[in-house]
Structure formats: C-alpha cells, structure tokens
N, C-alpha and C positions, 0 to 999 in steps of 0.2 A: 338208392340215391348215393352216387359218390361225390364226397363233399371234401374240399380242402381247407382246414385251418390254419390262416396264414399269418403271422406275426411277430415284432420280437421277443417280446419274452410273456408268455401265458400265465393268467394268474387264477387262483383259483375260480373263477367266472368260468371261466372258458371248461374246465372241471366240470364241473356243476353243468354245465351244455352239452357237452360231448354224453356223459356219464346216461344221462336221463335221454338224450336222442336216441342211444344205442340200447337202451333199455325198453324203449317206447318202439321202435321205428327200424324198419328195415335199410340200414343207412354204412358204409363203409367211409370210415372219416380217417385222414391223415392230418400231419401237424410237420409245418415247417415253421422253424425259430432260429433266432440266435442261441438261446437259453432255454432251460426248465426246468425246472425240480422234479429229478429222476423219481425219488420219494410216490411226490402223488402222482405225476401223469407214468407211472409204470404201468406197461401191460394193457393204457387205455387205447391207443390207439391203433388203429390198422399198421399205420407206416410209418416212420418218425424221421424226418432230415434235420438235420443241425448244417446253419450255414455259419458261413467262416467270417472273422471280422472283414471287412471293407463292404465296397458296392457288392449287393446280393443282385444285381438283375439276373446277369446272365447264369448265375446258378439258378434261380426261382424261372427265371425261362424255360430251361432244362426240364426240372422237375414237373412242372407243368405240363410239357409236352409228355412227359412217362406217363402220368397220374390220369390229363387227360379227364378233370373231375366236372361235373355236371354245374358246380357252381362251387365258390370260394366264400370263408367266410374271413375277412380282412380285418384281423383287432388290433390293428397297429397303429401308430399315430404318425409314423414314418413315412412320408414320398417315395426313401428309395427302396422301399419295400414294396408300397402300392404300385409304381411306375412299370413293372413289370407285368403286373399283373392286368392292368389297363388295358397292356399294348396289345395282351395276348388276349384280348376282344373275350374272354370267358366272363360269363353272370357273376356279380359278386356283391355279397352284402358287406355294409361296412357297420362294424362293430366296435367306434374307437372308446378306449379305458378312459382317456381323459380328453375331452373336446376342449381346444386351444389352451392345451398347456405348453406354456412355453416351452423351447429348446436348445440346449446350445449351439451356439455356431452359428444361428443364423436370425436376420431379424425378425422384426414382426411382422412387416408386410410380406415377406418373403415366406413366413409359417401360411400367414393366412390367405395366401394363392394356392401353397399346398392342402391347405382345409380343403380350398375352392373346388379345386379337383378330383382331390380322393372323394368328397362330396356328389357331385354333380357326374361323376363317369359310375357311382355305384347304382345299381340296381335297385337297390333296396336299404333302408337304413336302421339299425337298431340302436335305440338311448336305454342306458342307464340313471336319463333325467329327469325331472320335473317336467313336466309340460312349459311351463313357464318359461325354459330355455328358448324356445321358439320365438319368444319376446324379443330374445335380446339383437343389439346390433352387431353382435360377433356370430350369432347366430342367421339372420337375415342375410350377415356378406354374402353367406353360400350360396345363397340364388338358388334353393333345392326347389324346382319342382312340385308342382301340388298335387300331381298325378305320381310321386313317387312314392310308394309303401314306406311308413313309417311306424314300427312297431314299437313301444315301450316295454323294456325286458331290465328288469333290477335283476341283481345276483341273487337275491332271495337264499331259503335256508335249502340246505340237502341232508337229507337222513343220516347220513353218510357220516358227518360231523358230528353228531346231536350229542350231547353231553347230561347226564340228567344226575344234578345235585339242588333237590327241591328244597331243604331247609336249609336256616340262615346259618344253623349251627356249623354247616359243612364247607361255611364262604371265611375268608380272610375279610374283615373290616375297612377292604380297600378300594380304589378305584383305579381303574386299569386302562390303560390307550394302547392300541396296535395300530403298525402303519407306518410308513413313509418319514421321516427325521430329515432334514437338511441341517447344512452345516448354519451354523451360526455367523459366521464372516461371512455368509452371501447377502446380496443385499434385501433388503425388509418388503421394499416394495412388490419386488417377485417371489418370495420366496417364505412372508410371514404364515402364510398357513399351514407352514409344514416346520415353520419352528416355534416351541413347547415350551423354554424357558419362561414366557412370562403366563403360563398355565400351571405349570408346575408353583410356581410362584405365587398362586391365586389357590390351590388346593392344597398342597404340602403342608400347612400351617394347621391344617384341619382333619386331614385325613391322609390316609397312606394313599401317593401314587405312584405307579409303576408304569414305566414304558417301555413295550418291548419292540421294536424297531421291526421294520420290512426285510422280508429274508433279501432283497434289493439294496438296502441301503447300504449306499459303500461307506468304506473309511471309517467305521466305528468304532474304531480308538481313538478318531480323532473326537469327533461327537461324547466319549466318554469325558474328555480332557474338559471341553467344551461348558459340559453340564458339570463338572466335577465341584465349583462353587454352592451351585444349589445341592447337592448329594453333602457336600459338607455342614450345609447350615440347616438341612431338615432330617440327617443323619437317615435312622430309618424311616422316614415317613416318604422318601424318593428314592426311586431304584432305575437305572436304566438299563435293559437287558439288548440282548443280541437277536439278531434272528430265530427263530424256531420255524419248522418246514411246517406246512398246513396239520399234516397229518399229528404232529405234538402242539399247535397254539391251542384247540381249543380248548383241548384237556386242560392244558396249563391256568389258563388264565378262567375256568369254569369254576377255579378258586376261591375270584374274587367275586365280591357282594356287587359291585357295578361295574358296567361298560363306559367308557368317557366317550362325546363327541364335542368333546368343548376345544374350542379355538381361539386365539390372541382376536382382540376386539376391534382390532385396525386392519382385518382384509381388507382389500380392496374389490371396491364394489363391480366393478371391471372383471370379475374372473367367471364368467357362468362355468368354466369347470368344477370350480369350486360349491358355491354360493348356488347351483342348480343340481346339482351331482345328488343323487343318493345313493349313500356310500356303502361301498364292500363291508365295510366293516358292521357296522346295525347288523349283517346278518350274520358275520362272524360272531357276536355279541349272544344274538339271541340263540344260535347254534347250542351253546357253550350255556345258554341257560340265564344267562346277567339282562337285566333291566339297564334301562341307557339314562345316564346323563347327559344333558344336550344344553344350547344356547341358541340367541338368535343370529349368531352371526353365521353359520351355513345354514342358509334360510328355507330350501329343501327338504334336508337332511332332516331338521327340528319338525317343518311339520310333517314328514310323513312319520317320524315317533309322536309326535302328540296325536297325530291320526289315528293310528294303528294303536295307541295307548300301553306302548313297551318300554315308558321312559318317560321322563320328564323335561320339561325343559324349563330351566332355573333362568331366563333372560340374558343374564350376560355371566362370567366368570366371575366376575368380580361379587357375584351375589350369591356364591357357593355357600358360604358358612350360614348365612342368613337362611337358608332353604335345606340344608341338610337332613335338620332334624326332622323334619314335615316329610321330606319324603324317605325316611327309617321307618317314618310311621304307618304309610301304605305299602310295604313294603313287598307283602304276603299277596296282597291285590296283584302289585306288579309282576311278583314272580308268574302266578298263576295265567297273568294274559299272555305273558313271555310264552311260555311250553304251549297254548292251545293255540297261540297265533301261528308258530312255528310250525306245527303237524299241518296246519288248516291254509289259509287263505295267502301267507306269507312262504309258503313251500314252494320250489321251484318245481313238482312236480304237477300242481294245478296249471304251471303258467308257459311249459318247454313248448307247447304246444305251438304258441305263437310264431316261436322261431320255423318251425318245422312248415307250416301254413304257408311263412314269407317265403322261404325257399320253395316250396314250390309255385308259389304267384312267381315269384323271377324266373324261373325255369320254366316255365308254361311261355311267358312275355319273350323270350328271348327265342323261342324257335318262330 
C-alpha cells in the first residue's frame, strides 16, 4: 500500500502512526509538510518533501502526480493544503489535530465552510474525540454522511517513549504541563485554554509547577516576559521552560511526581476542540510514567482519566490544595495503573489496526 502523509507540521501522532503501520504492514508512506522535527521523524519515512511558505497547491499537485499514492492521509486543518488534494480525485482520510480551531486571517464562517469541505470530499474520517463530539453543532455543520467510515484513534502510548521511574523517591514533588502557551495579550475568549497564568496561580502556592511549552510555540521570550510576574512571586515553585523535541520531553519531565491537565475555568463552552479532544498529552504523561491531574473543564479529557484510572480529577483548579494531600496518598495505586495501562489496552499497538482497516475500506470503495 502506498500512502501519503500530507500536512503542515506532524506532531508526534502522526509518529506513533507511521512507526507501528511500518512495523505491522506491508505499506510505503511518504510525508509532505511545511515543518518537522528532523530529531523524530528521521529515517521514518519512505520520501520526505518540505513545501515552501505560500500557496502549496501547485507543488502538492506535482508531488502527487510522482508519488501517485493509493490513498492520502490528510492531518492538516488547512483548506490550502486540502484543496489540492480534493481536486486530484485520489482517496483520502482526514485526520485533523484540532477540529474547528480557530485561525488567523480568516473568519468563522469562512473556517467552517472549510471544515465543510475538507469533511464531506474525505473518504473516511479519523477522531481523536469523544464520541460526544458528534453532538455538537459545530459538529453536525458538516453534514458528514452516515455511510462515511468513522473511526476513533487517540495518540495513545508508543514503547518507543516509555520511560520507567516506578518509585516516588526518583520523582521531583512537582507538577508538570506540556503543550501549546499563547500569548497573554490575545484575547481570553479565543485563546483561554491555552493560557496558564491563572493555573499557575491556583497550583504555585502549593506545589511546584513547571511549564515546558510546544516545540511550536513561537515568540517565547515574549511568553517568558509575560509570566515573569508569577515566576517572581512563587520564585521556585514556577518555571517556564522552552521547547524540548519529543525524543528528550519524556525523559525530562518523567522527573516529576504529576502530569497536569488542569485548565483556566472560564473556557468557553463553544470549543468541541477543546472540551471533546482527548489530548496528546495523557499519553505523553503516562509514556513518561506520571499519573495525571485533571478537572472538569476539558470534559473529555477528565473522563477518559477517571475511566482509565491514571489520574484524578480534583473538579475544578481552584480545589487543588484541598485534594492534594488524598491523592499523595494513592499514590503507589496510581503509579502502578499508569505502567500496566500503558504496555496494555492504552498502547497504540493494540489499536493501529484500525487506521490500517479504514484505508483499505477507502481503497476497496473508490475503485
């Protein structure tokens, strides 16, 4: 099977896909992007194209025509990436990272005609969601078809990562968040769940927390600047660090005693990206070996840790200190579900399967 992986910038998901397809399956997979982290995707794949900033059609046309791939898998959330790929009538699943995240530059109805399309012209469609998403009315716009494959594929863990420090003696007394930072001057309404100061602000007083930012996230000296108020008033009890490339996060932060998935309490209910998403991170977390702190505001996210029992969830932020000590005291419990969940039922290797199935349902439908 020749398959093309088409998007802008691959995050370790997409990793974790390729790795176990080629492991598993007689399959030849190329990768066309804006970006990547030379680091991990070295050596994974067949073919590798970097496209140049502007419009990519007519390059991704090109390519296309070489590759000439039995089916495409689309993880981008971009139109003018999809738009090419559309035109050239080739099978393609779409596998976007964040469904209706907003965008610069353009509005909201003009994002979600784009949804419409890269939706409704794919083949086949894979979530990283809750089921629940299917509820919503940002979900319903897309008018998806009921005879369209819909498979659900979380990032789950990869061996690949697995980090094994099983006693407490070997952990920092801290709590730790990975991920995604925006600036602070953006406004709250689009942009609260990916800013930290009134989390940091709810944990710091209590315990040590550390943020170490998205190898993505731009401008972090301005975001140091930013948080530099709270790094003054909880001195060491808040650190915010830089990027690290996959292949050094997990190590690093296998350090700490907890994973965080706590968020400012005034999302907006309005984001099924958010508020449906279950996140990359849970399994960077448990990779790395850490039990999760969680809340109810990525409503998701919280229950598939209270499901799976690799975390707790404390309710809201603001109830941190009140719940801390209760769960030091399971502690040993948590760790122990964390390592057998991870080898077991939560390993991406019980679940590649699925993807591998969908492409060839598309690929069979399409001749």
């Amino acid at each position: 099977m020749n398959i093309a992986y088409i998007g802008a910038t691959p995050q370790a998901r997409v990793y974790k896909q390729v790795k176990l397809l080629k492991e598993k399956y007689d399959v030849n997979i190329s990768l066309v992007c804006f970006r990547y982290d030379e680091l991990l995707f070295n050596d994974l794949f067949d073919k590798t194209y970097v496209l140049k900033k502007g419009n990519p059609y007519n390059k991704i046309e090109s390519i296309l025509v070489k590759l000439n791939p039995d089916i495409v898998h689309l993880f981008s959330d971009k139109f003018a990436i999809a738009e090419a790929i559309i035109d050239s009538k080739i099978p393609y699943v779409y596998d976007p990272y964040d469904y209706f995240l907003e965008q610069d530059g353009i509005s909201n109805d003009t994002m979600m005609e784009h949804w419409k399309m890269m939706a409704q012209n794919a083949s086949g469609i894979v979530l990283r969601y809750d089921e629940s998403i299917k509820e919503t009315k940002k979900f319903q716009y897309l008018q998806i078809e009921d005879t369209k494959p819909i498979i659900q594929l979380f990032d789950y863990a990869c061996s690949d990562f697995f980090i094994n420090k099983r006693t407490v003696s070997s952990r920092m007394d801290k709590v730790v968040h990975i991920g995604y930072l925006s600036s602070l001057d953006l406004s709250k309404e689009t942009h609260i769940a990916t800013q930290f100061n009134n989390v940091a602000k709810s944990i710091s007083p209590y315990r040590g927390y550390d943020i170490f930012c998205s190898l993505w996230s731009d401008k972090f000296d301005l975001l140091s600047v930013q948080y530099q108020n709270i790094k003054e008033k909880f001195r060491d009890n808040f650190n915010l660090y830089s990027a690290l490339p996959q292949e050094q996060l997990n190590e690093t932060i296998s350090s700490y005693k907890y994973g965080s998935y706590i968020h400012d309490s005034s999302i907006d209910s309005d984001m099924p990206y958010i508020l449906k998403s279950v996140g990359n991170k849970i399994f960077n977390y448990i990779e790395a070996g850490l039990p999760i702190i969680t809340t109810n505001e990525i409503t998701a996210s919280a229950k598939f840790i209270e499901q799976h029992k690799i975390g707790v969830n404390i309710k809201t932020m603001e109830m941190f200190n009140d719940n801390i000590d209760s769960i030091d005291d399971n502690y040993e419990e948590l760790l122990k579900t964390v390592y057998h969940k991870r080898e077991n039922e939560l390993n991406i290797l019980n679940h590649i399967y699925k993807l591998y199935d969908l492409y060839k349902l598309v690929i069979k439908r399409s001749k």
